[in-house]
Backbone as a chain_set.jsonl record, in Angstrom:
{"seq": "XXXXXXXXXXXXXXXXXXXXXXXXXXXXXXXXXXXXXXXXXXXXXXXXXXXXXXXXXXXXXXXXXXXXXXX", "coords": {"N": [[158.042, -76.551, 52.361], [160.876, -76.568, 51.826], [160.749, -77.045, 49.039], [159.889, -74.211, 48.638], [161.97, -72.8, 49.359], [164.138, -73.7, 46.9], [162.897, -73.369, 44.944], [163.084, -70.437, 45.305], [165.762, -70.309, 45.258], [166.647, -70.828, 43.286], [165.275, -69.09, 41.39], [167.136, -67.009, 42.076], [169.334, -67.489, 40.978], [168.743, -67.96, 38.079], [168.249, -64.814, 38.206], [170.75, -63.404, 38.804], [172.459, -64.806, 37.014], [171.564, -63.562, 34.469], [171.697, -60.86, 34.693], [174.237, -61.096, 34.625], [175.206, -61.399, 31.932], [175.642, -59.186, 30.345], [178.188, -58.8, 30.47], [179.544, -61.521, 30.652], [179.371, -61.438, 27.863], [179.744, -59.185, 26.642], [182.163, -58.437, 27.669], [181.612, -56.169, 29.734], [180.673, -54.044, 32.836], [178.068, -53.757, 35.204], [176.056, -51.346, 35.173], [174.877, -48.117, 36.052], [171.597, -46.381, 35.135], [171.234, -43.876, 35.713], [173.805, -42.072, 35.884], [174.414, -41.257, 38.224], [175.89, -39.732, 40.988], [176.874, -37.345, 40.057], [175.051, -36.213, 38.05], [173.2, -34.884, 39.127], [174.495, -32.582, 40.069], [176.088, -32.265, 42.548], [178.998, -32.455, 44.47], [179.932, -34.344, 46.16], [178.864, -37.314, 48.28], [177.469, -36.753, 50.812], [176.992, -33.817, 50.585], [177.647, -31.441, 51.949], [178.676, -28.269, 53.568], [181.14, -28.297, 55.396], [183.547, -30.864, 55.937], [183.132, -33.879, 57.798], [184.68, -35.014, 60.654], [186.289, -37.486, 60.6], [186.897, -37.194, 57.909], [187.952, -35.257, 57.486], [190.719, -36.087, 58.896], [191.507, -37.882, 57.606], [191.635, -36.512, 54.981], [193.978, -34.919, 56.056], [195.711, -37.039, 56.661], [196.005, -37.759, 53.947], [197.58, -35.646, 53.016], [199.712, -34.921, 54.55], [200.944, -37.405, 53.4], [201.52, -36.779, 51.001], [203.507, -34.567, 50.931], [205.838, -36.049, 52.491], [205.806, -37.46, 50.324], [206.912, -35.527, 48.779], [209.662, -34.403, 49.833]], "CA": [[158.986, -75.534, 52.786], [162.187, -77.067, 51.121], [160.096, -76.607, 47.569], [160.228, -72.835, 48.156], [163.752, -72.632, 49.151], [165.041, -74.547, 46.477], [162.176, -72.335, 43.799], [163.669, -69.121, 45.299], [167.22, -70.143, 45.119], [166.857, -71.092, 41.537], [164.728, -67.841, 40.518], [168.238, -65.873, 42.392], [170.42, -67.957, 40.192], [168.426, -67.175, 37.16], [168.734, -63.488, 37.787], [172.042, -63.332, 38.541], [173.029, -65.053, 35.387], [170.895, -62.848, 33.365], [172.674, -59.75, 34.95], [176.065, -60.973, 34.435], [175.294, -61.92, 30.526], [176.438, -58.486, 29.583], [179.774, -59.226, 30.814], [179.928, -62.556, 30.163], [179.017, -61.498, 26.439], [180.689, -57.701, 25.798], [182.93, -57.705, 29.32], [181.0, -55.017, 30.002], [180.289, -54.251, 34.081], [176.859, -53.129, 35.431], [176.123, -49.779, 35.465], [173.797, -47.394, 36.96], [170.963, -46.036, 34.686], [171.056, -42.468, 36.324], [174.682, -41.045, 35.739], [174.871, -41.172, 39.379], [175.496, -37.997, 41.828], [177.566, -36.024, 39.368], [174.249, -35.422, 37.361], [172.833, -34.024, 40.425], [175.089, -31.062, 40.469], [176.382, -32.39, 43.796], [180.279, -33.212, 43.943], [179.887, -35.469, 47.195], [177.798, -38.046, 48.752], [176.771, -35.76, 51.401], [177.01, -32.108, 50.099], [177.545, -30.641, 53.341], [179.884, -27.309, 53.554], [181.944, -28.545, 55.406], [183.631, -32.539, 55.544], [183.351, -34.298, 58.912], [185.799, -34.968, 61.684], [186.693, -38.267, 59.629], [186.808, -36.702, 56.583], [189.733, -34.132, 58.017], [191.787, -36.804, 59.507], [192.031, -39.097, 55.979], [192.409, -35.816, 54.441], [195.349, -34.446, 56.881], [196.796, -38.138, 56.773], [196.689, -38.335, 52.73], [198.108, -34.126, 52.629], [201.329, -35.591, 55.467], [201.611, -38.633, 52.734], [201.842, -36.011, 49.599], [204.239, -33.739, 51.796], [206.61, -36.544, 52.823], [206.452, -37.867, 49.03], [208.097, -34.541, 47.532], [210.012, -34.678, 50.395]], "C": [[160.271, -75.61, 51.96], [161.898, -76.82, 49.483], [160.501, -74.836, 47.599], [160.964, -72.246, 48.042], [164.192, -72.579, 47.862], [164.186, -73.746, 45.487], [162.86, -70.826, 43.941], [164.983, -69.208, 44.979], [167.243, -70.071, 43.312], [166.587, -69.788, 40.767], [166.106, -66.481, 41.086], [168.953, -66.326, 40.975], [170.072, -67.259, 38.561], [168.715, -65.833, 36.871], [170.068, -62.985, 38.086], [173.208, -63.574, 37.404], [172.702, -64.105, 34.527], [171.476, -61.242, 33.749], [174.089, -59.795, 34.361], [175.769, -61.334, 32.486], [175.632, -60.998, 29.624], [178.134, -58.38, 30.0], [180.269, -60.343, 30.329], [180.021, -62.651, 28.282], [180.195, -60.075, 25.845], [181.625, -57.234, 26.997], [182.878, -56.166, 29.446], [180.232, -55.062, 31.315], [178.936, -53.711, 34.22], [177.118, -51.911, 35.655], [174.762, -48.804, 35.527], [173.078, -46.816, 35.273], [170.802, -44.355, 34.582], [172.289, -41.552, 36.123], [175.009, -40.664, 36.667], [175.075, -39.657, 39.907], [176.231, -36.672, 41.259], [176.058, -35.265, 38.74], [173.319, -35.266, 37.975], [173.172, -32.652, 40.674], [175.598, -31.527, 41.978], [177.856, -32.95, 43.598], [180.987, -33.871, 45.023], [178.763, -36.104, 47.092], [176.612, -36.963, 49.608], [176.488, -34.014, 50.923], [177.057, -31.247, 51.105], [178.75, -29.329, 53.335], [180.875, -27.662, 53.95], [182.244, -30.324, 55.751], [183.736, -32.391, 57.211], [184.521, -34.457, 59.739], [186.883, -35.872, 60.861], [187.434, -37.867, 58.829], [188.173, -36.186, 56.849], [190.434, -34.917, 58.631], [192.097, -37.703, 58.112], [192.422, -38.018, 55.405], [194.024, -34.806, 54.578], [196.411, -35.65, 56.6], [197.225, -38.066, 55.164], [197.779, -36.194, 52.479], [199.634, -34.79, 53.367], [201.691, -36.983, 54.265], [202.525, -38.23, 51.608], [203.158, -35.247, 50.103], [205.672, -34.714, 52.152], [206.766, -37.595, 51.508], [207.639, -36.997, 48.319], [209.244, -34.852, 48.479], [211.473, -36.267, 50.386]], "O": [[160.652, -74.57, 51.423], [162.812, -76.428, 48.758], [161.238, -74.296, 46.773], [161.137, -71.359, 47.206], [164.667, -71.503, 47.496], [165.045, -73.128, 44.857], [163.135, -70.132, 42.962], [165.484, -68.238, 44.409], [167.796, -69.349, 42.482], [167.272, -69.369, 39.834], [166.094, -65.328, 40.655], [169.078, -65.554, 40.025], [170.745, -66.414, 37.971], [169.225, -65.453, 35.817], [170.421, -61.993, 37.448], [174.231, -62.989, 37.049], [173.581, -63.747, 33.743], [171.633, -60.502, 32.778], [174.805, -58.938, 33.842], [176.883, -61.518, 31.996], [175.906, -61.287, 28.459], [178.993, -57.66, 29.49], [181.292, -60.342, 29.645], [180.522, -63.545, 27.599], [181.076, -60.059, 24.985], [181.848, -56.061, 27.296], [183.729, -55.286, 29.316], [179.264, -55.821, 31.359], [178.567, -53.105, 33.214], [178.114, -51.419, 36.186], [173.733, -49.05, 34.897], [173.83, -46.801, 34.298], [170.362, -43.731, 33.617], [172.074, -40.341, 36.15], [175.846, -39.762, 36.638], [174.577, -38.648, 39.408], [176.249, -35.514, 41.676], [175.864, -34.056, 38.867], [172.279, -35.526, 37.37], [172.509, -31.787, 41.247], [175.242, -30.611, 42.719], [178.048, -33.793, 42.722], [182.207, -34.035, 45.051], [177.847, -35.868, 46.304], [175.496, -36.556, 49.286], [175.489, -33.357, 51.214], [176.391, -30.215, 51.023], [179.868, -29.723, 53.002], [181.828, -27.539, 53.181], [181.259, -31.059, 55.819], [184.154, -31.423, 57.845], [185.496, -33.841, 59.307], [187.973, -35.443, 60.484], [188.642, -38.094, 58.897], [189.249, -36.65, 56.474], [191.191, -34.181, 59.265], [193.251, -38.073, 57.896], [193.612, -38.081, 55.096], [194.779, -34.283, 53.758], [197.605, -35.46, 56.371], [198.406, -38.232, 54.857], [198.583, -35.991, 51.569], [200.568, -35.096, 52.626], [202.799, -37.505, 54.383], [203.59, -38.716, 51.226], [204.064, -35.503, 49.311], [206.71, -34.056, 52.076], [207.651, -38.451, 51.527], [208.656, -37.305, 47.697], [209.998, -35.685, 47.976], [211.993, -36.634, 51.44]]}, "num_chains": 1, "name": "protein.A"}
């Protein structure tokens, strides 16, 4: 049991190193393969018409932040 631990931990370590070796080599971060949800045509996570309840209270709080900057 303690053998497979100690084989799995090692085979994490391995790939974790081998991830970070373009950083550690051209400090260069990981990065997605895909171009992510812009090259979707989508210009959210969700794409929904309209933004959630959430959504309109962070956006009311950061509009009262912009408002009491000019201010």
């Amino acid at each position: 049991m303690m053998v497979t631990f100690l084989l799995t931990f090692a085979v994490f370590v391995l790939v974790i190193f081998a991830m970070s070796l373009g950083w550690l080599i051209k400090r260069k971060s990981i990065q997605g393969s895909c171009g992510g949800i812009a090259s979707l045509g989508l210009e959210k996570v969700c794409d929904c018409p309209e933004p959630c309840d959430a959504r309109k209270k962070r956006m009311a709080r950061e509009a009262q932040r912009q408002q009491n900057r000019i201010l």
